[in-house]
C-alpha positions as CSV (number, residue, x, y, z in Angstrom):
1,X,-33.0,205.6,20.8
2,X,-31.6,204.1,17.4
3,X,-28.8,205.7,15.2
4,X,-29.1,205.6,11.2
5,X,-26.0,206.3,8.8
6,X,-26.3,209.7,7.1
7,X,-25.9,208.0,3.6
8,X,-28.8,205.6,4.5
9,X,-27.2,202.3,5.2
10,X,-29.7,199.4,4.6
11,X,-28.3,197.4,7.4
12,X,-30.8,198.8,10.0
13,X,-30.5,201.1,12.9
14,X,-28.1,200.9,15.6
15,X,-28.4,201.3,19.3
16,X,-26.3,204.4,21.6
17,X,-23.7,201.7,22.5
18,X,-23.1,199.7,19.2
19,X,-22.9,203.3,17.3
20,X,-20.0,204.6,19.8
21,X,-18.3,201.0,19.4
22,X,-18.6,201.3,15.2
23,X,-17.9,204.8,15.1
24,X,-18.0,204.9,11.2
25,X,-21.4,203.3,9.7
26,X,-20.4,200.5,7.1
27,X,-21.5,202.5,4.5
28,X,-18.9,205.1,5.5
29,X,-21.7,208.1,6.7
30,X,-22.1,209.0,10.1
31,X,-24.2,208.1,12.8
32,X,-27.4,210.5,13.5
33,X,-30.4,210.3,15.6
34,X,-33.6,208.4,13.9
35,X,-35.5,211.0,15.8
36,X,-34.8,213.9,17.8
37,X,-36.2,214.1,21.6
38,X,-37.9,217.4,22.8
39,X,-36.5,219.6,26.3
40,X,-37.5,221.9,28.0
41,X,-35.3,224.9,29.9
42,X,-37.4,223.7,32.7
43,X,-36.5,219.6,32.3
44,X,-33.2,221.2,33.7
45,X,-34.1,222.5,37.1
46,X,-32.2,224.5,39.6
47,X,-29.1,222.2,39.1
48,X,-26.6,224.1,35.8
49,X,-23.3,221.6,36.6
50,X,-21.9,220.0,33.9
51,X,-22.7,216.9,35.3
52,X,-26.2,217.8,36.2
53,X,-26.7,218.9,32.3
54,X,-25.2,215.9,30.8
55,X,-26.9,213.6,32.9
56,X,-30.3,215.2,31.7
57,X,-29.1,216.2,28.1
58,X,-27.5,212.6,27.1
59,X,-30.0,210.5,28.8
60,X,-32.8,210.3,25.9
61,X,-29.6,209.6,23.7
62,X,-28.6,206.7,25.5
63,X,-32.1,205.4,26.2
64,X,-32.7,201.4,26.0
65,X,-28.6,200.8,25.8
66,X,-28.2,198.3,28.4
67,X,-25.2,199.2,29.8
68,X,-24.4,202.7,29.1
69,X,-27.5,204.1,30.2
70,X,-28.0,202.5,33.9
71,X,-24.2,204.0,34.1
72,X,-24.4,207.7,32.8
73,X,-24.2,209.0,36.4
74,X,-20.8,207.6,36.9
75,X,-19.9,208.1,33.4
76,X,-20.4,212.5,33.3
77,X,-19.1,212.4,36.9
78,X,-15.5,211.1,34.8
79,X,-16.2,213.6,31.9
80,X,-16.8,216.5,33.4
81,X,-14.8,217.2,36.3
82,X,-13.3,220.6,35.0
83,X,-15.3,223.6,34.4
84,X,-16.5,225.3,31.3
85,X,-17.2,228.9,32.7
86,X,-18.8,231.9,31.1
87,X,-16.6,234.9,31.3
88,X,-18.0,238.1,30.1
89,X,-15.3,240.5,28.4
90,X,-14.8,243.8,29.2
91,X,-17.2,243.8,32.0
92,X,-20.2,243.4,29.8
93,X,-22.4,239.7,31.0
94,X,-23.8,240.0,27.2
95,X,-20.5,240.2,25.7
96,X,-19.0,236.8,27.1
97,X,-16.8,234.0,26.3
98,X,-17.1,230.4,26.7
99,X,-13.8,228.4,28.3
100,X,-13.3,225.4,27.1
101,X,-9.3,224.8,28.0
102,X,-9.2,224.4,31.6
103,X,-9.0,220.2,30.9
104,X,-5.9,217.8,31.3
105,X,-5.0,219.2,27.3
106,X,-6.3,222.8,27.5
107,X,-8.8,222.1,24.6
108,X,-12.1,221.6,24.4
109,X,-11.7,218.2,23.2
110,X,-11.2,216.8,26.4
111,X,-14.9,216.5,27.1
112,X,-15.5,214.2,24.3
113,X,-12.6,212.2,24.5
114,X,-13.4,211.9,28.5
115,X,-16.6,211.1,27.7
116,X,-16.1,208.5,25.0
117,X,-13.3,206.7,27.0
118,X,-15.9,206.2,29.9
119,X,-18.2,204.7,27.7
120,X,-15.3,202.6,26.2
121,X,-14.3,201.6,29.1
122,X,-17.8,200.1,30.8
123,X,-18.7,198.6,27.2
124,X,-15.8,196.3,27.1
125,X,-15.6,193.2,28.3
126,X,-12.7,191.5,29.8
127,X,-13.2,188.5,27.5
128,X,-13.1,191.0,24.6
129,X,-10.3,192.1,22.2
130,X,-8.2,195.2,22.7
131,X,-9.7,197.9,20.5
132,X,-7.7,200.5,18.2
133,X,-8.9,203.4,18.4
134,X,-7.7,205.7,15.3
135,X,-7.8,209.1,15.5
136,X,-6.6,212.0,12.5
137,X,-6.0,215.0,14.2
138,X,-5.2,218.6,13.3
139,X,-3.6,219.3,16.2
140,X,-5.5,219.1,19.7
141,X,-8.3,216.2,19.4
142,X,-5.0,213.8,19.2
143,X,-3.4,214.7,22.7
144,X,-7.0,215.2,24.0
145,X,-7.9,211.2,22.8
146,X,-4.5,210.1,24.0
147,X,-4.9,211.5,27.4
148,X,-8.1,209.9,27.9
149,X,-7.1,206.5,26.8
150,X,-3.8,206.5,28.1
151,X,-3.1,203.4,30.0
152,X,-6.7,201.9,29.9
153,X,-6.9,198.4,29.7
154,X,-7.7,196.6,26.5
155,X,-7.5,200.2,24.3
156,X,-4.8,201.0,22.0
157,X,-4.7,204.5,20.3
158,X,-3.3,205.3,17.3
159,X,-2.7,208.8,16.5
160,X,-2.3,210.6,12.8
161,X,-1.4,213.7,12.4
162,X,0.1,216.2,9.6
163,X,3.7,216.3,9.6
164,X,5.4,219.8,10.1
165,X,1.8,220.9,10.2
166,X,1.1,221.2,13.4
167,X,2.4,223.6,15.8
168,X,5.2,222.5,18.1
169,X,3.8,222.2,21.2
170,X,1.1,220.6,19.9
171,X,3.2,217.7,18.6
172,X,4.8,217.3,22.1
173,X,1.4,216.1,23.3
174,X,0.5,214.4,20.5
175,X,3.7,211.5,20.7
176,X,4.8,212.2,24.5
177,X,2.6,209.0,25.3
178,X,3.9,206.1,24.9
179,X,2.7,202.7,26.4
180,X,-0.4,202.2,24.7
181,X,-0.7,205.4,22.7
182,X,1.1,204.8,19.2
183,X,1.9,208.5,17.1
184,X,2.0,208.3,13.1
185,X,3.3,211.7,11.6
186,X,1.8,211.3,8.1
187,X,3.8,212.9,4.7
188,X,0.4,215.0,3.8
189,X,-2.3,217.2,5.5
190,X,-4.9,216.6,7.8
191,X,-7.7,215.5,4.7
192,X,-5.1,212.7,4.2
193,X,-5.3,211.6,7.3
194,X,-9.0,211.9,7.7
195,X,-8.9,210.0,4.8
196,X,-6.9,207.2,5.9
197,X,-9.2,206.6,8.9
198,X,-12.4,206.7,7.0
199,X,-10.8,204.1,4.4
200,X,-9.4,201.7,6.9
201,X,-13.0,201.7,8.8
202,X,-14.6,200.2,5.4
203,X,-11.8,198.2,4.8
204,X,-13.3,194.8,6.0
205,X,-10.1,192.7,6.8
206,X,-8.1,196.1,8.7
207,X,-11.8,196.2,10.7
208,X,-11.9,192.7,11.4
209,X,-7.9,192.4,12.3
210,X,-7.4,195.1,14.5
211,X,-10.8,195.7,16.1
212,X,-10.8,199.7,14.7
213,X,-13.0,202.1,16.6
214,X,-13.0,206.0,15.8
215,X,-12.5,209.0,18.1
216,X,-13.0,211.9,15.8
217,X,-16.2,213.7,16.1
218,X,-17.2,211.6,13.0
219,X,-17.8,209.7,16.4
220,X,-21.7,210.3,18.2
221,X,-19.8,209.8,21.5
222,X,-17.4,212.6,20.8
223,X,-20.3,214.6,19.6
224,X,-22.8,214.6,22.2
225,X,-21.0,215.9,25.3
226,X,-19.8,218.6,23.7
227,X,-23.5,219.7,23.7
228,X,-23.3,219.9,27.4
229,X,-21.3,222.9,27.8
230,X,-23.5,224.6,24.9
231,X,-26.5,223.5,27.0
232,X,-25.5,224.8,30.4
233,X,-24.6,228.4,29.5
234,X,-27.9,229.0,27.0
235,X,-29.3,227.7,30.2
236,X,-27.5,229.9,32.5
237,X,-28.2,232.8,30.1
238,X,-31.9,232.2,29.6
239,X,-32.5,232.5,33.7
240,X,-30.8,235.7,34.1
241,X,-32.1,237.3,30.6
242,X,-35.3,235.2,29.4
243,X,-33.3,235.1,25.9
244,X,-31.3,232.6,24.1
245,X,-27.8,233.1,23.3
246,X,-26.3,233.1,20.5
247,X,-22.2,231.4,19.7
248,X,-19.9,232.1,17.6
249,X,-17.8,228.6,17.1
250,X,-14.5,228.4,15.6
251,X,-14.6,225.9,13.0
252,X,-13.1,222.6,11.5
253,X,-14.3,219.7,10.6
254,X,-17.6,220.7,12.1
255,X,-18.3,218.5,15.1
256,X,-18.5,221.6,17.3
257,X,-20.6,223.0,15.2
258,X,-23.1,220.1,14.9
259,X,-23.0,219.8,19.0
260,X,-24.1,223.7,19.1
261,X,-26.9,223.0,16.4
262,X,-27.9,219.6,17.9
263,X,-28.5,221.8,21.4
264,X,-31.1,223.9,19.6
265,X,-32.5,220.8,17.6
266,X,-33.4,219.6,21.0
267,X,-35.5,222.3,22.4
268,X,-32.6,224.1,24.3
269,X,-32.6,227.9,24.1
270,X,-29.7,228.6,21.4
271,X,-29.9,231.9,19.3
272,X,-27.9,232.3,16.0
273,X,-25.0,230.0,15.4
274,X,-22.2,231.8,13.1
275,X,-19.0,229.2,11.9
276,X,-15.9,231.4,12.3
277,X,-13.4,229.3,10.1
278,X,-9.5,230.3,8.7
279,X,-8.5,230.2,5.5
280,X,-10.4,227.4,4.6
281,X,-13.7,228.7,3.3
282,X,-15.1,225.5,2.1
283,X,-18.1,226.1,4.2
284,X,-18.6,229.8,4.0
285,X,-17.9,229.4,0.0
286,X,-21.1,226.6,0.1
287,X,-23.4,229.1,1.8
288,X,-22.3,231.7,-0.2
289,X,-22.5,229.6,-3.7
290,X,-24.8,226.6,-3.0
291,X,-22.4,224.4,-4.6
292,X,-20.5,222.2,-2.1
293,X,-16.5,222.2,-3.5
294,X,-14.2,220.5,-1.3
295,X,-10.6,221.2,-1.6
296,X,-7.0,220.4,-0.1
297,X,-6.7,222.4,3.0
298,X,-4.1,225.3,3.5
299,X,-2.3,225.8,6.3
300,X,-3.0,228.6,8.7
301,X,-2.4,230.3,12.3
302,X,-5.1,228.6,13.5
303,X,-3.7,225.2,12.6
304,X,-6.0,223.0,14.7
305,X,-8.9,224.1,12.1
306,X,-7.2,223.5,9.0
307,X,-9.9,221.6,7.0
308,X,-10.6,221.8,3.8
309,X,-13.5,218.4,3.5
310,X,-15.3,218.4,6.7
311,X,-16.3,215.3,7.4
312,X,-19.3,216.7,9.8
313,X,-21.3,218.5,7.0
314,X,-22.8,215.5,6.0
315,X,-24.3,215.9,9.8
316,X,-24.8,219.3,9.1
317,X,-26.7,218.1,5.5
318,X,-28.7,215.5,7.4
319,X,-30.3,218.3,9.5
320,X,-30.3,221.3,6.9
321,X,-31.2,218.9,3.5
322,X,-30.6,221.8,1.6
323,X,-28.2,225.3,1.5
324,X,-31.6,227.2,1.9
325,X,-32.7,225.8,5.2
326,X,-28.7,225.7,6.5
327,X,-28.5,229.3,5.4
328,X,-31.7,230.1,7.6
329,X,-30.3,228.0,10.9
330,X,-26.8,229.0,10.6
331,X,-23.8,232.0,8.9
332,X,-20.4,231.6,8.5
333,X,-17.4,233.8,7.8
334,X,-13.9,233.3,6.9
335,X,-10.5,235.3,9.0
336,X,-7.1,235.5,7.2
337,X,-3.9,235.1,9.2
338,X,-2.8,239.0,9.1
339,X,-6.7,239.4,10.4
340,X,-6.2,236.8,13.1
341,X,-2.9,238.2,13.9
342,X,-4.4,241.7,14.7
343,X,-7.5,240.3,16.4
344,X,-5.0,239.1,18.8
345,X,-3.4,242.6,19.5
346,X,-6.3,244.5,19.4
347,X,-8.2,242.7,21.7
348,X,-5.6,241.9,24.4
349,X,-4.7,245.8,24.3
350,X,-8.4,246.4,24.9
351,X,-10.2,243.9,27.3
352,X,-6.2,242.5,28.4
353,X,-8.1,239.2,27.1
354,X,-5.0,236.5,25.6
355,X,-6.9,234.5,22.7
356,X,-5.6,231.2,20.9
357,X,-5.5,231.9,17.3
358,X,-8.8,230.0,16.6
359,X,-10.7,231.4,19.2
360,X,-9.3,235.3,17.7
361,X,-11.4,234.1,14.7
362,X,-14.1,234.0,16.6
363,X,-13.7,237.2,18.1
364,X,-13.0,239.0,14.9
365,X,-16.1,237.6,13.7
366,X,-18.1,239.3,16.6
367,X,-16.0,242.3,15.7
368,X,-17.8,242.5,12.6
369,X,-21.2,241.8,13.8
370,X,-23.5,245.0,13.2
371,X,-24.3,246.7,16.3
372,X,-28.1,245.7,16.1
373,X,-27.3,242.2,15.8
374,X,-24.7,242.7,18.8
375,X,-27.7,244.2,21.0
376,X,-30.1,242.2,19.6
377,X,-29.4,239.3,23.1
378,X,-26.4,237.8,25.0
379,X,-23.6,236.5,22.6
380,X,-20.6,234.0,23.6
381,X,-17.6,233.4,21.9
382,X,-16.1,230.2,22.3
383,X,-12.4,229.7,23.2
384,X,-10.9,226.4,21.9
385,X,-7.6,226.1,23.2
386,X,-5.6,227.9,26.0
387,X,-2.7,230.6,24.2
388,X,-0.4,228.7,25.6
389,X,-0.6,226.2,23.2
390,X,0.4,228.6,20.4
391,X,3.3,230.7,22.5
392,X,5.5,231.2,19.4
393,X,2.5,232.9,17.5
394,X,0.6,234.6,20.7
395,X,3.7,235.6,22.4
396,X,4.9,238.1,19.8
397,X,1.8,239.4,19.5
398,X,1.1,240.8,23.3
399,X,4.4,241.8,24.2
400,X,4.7,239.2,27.0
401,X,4.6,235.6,28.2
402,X,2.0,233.4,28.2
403,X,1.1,230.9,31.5
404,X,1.6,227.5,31.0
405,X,-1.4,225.7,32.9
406,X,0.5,222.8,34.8
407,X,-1.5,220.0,32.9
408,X,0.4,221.4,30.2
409,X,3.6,221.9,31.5
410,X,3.3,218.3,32.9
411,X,3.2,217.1,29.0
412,X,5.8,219.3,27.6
413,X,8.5,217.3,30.4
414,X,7.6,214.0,28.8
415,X,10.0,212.5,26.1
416,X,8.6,212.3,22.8
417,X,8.3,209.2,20.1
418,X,6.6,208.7,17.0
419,X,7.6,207.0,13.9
420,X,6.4,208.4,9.7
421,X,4.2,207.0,7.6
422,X,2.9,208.0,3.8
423,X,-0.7,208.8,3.4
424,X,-1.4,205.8,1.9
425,X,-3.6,202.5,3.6
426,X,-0.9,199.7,2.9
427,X,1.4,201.9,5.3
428,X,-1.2,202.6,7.8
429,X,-1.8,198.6,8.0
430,X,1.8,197.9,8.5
431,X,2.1,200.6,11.1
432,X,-0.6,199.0,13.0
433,X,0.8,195.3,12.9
434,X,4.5,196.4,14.1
């Protein structure tokens, strides 16, 4: 399998490994499939584990790569030793939602990040430089990349994130790392800290100096795994209905997203994808409009999805080359914060369900579904995060306290470090060298 740049860089195609190593094509697109492989529910057989699926799922992805490949066994076995299980609400198996927080961070990032580390970690060679891996984050991808790096040999992670923009529990696991983890509170928003990754990855001496790598989902490695989970439960659902199932994703900066779509690319049985986003209705605005406007992001409840310049839509654009053909694979909708806030309420005083405020977006956009699209096959909401995450905002909400899963807990003990930058590339650079 080779990997092209979505901008078309002239430099050739790329191999499974080299693509996860470069993370950001020269050119500054992202890294896509040359061609897509075909599966079959049936390529699957009896076996639905994560493991099982990803082992299946990834293995045309990684085909020819010389060293990851031979090692995907051992390398899912790492990722995906936590479940993702399908809960229906209220009783009702077509009415379900999809954990993703039962990892070491409660997100769903931690099955990229687990998965990318692994593959890190079996491409490097001892002889080899340490790499930097430089991550922007909104809020959970950071602690999810720094948990799965932590202490690694020859890896050092640098983590960007919006200052006072995040909420605080979130920071706690974003700079309670230390060792080889360094965190950067950047004066700006999370688009200025996207930006200053992207920038430094075409910057040719900062590349060459500090041996940058990217764990985003700008990176495939991120990407891909997070196909897994959307594979095993249209799986799961298509043996006990003979129908695919359709997810609502809360939505960012669109890797989730372009995992779900990938999934049905592939052959996998996936229904209707619909992009539950916040405030930030750069993407709904573009389906609505045809006219892609990206624009500083606004802050929100649902902080982690704060994005106002995806950088995944050029994925998105790669597979839908116009808004006509995105508008017939995929719909979006936008939730205010008053709307999130009673989406919370209403649905823990009727199913006793606690929802993160991302994942209430999705659940207020299957709230507003029509009840023959609702009947029309099995639907799945996915949860992002655990609640616990966002206490102060969940908390009032319900009336009561929120668990804190002991992964979680474990993080919140730690002492916290991290050190301000301004959103601009000379400071990144000297952060880096200090």
């Amino acid at each position: 399998m080779q990997y092209l740049s979505t901008r078309g860089d002239v430099r050739g195609a790329l191999g499974f490994g080299e693509a996860l190593r470069r993370g950001l094509a020269p050119d500054g697109g992202l890294y896509v499939p040359a061609s897509w492989p075909v599966l079959h529910p049936q390529d699957f057989g009896d076996e639905l584990s994560l493991p099982a699926v990803a082992a299946r799922l990834i293995a045309p992805f990684a085909a020819g790569d010389a060293v990851l490949a031979p090692a995907l066994g051992g390398i899912v076995r790492d990722a995906f030793d936590f479940p993702a299980p399908v809960v229906p609400i209220g009783g009702d198996p077509d009415h379900a939602v999809l954990e993703l927080f039962h990892g070491p961070t409660a997100a769903f990032k931690d099955f990229g990040a687990r998965f990318l580390a692994a593959c890190f970690q079996r491409l490097r060679q001892p002889s080899d430089l340490p790499v930097n891996i430089l991550v922007a984050t909104s809020g959970d991808t950071g602690g999810a990349v720094a948990a799965a790096f932590h202490r690694r040999p020859g890896m050092q992670v640098t983590v960007l994130f919006p200052k006072g923009l995040v909420s605080p529990l979130q920071q706690q696991q974003l700079t309670c790392w230390g060792d080889n983890v360094r965190s950067l509170a950047v004066r700006g928003t999370f688009d200025d800290c996207q930006a200053l990754v992207k920038q430094a990855f075409v910057d040719p001496g900062m590349q060459a100096r500090f041996q940058l790598s990217s764990a985003n989902s700008i990176n495939l490695g991120r990407l891909l795994p997070q196909a897994v989970y959307f594979a095993a439960s249209s799986l799961a659902a298509w043996r006990r209905t003979g129908r695919p199932l359709s997810f609502i994703v809360p939505s960012g900066n669109l890797g989730h997203a372009v995992a779900c779509c990938w999934t049905r690319t592939v052959g996998l049985p996936v229904g209707q994808v619909i992009l539950a986003h916040n405030a930030n209705r750069t993407v709904p605005d573009y389906l609505d409009s045809g006219e892609w406007r990206p624009r500083p992001s606004v802050a929100t409840l649902a902080s982690a999805m704060d994005v106002g310049n995806p950088s995944n839509m050029e994925r998105l654009r790669a597979l839908y080359p116009d808004v006509g053909a995105m508008r017939g694979a995929l719909s979006a909708c936008s939730v205010d914060d008053a709307t999130i806030a009673a989406r919370i309420r209403a649905d823990f005083e009727r199913y006793g369900q606690v929802w993160c405020p991302h994942t209430a977006i999705a659940a207020e956009a299957w709230a507003r579904l029509p009840d023959e699209a609702r009947g029309g096959g099995p639907w799945c909401i996915v949860a992002t995060a655990h609640p616990a995450k966002f206490a102060e905002i969940v908390e009032p909400l319900v009336g009561r306290k929120v668990e804190v899963p002991p992964s979680l807990r474990a993080l919140y003990e730690r002492p916290s470090s991290f050190a301000e930058i301004d959103p601009d590339l000379a400071a990144l650079r000297a952060a880096l060298a200090g």
